[in-house]
C-alpha positions as CSV (number, residue, x, y, z in Angstrom):
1,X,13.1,-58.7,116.5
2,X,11.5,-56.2,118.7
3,X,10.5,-57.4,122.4
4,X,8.3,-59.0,124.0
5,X,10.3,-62.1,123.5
6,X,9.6,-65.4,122.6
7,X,12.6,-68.3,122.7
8,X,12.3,-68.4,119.5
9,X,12.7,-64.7,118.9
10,X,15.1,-64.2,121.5
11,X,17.3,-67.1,120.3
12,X,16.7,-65.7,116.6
13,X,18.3,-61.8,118.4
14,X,21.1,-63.7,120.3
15,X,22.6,-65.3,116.4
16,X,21.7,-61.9,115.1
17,X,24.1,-60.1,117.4
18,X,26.7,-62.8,117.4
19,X,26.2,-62.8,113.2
20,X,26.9,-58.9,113.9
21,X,29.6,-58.7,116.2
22,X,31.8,-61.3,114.0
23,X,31.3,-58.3,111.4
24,X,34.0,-56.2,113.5
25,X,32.4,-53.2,112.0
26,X,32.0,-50.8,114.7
27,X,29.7,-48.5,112.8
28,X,27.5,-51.6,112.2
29,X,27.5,-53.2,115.5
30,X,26.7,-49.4,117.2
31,X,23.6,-49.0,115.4
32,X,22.3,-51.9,116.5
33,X,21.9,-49.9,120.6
34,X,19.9,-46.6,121.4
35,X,21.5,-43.8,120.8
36,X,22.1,-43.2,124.8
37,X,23.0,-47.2,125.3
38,X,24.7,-48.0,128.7
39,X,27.2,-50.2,128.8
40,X,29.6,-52.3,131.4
41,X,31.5,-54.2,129.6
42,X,34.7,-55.7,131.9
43,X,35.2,-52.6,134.1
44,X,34.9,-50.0,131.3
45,X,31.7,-48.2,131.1
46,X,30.5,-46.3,127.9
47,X,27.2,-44.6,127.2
48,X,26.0,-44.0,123.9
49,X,27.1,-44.8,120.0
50,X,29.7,-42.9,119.5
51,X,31.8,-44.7,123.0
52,X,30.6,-47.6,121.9
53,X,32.0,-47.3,118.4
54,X,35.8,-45.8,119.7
55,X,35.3,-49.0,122.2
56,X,34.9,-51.6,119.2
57,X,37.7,-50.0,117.2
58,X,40.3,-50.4,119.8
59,X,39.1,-53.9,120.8
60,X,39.4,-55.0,117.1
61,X,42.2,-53.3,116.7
62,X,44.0,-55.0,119.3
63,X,41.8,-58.3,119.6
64,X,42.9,-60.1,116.1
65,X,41.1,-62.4,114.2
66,X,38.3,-62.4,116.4
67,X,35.8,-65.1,116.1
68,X,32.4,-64.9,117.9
69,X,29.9,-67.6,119.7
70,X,26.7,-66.7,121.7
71,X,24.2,-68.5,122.9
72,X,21.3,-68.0,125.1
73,X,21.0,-68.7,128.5
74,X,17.7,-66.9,129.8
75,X,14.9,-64.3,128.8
76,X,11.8,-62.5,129.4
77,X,9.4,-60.1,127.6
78,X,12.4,-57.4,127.1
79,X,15.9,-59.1,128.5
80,X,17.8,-61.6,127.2
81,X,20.7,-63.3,129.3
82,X,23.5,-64.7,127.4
83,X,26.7,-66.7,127.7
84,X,29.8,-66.7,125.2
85,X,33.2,-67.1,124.2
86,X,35.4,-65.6,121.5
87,X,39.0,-66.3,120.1
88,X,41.3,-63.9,119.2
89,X,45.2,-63.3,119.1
90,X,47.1,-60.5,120.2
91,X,50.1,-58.5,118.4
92,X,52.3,-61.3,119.0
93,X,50.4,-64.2,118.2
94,X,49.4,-65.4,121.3
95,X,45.9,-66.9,121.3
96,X,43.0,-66.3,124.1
97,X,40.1,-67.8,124.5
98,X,37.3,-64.9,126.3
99,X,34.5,-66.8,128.4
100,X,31.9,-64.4,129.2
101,X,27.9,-63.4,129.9
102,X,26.4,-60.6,129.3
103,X,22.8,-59.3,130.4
104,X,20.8,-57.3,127.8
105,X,17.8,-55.0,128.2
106,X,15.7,-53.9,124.7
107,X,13.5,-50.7,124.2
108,X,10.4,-51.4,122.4
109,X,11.6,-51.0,119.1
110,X,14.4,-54.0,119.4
111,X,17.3,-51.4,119.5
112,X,19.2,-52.2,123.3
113,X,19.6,-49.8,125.8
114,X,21.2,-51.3,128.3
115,X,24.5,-54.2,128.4
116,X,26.3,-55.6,130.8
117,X,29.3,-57.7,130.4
118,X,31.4,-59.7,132.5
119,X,34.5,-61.5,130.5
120,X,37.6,-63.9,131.2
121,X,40.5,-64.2,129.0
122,X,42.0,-67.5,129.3
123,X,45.7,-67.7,127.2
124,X,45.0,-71.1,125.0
125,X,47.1,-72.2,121.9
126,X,47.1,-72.4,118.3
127,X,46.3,-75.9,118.5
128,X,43.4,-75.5,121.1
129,X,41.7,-73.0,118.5
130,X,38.0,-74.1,118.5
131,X,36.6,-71.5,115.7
132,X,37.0,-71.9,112.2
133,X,35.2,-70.4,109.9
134,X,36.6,-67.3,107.5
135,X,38.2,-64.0,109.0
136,X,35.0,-62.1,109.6
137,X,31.6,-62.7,108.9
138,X,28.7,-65.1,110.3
139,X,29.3,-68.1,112.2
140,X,28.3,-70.9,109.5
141,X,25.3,-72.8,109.9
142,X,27.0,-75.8,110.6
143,X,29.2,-74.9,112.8
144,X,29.4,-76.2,116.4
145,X,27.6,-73.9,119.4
146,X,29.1,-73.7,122.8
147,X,27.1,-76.5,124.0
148,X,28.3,-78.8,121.2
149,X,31.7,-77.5,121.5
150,X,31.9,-78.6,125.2
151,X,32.3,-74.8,126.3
């Protein structure tokens, strides 16, 4: 999906990058920016592929069993605003639930250039888990969004 944007096509990008990220494949999810893609993401800032990929192995490295939602919250002809949450457990088991928005600018050709991320990890337990689907891979079709999920 290359801009200008519908809602359609922009929500139709949002599931594609959330379908991407719950890959966990750095290599994958890198080629899905501009080669010279700016990122904020927390308080680290990266620029280009190959940060960004170093920056997705540590995170899944260390970010276990991570499980992705997105959803959209705003767009125009080439930005898409979005809001989401994650799960994921650390090295000892302890479960987090990551609240977050990010604000994403496109090139012509669909690639992004430009993210920015703002993210809260909030410690939750096993029990509290919202996510289930298998370890990595899409979101299914049936499973609950944000909205439905009360998040």
């Amino acid at each position: 999906m290359k801009p200008p944007f519908t809602l359609e096509t922009a929500i139709a990008k949002v599931r594609a990058g959330e379908d991407l990220w719950n890959t966990r494949d750095p290599q994958r999810v890198a080629l899905a920016y501009t080669p010279d893609s700016r990122w904020r993401n927390r308080s680290t800032f990266l620029r280009g592929r190959a940060e960004i990929i170093a920056f997705l192995t540590d995170k899944w490295a260390s970010e276990r069993d991570y499980r992705l939602i997105k959803e959209i919250w705003a767009h125009s002809e080439d930005r898409i605003a979005v809001r989401f949450a994650y799960e994921y457990h650390d090295a000892d088991g302890a479960w987090f639930r990551a609240y977050g928005n990010e604000n994403w600018e496109f090139a012509a050709d669909g690639l992004m250039t430009t993210r920015h991320a703002s993210i809260n990890d909030v410690p939750i337990s096993a029990q509290e888990r919202l996510f289930h689907w298998d370890r990595s891979g899409p979101r299914p079709g049936d499973h609950p969004g944000l909205t439905d999920l009360g998040l």
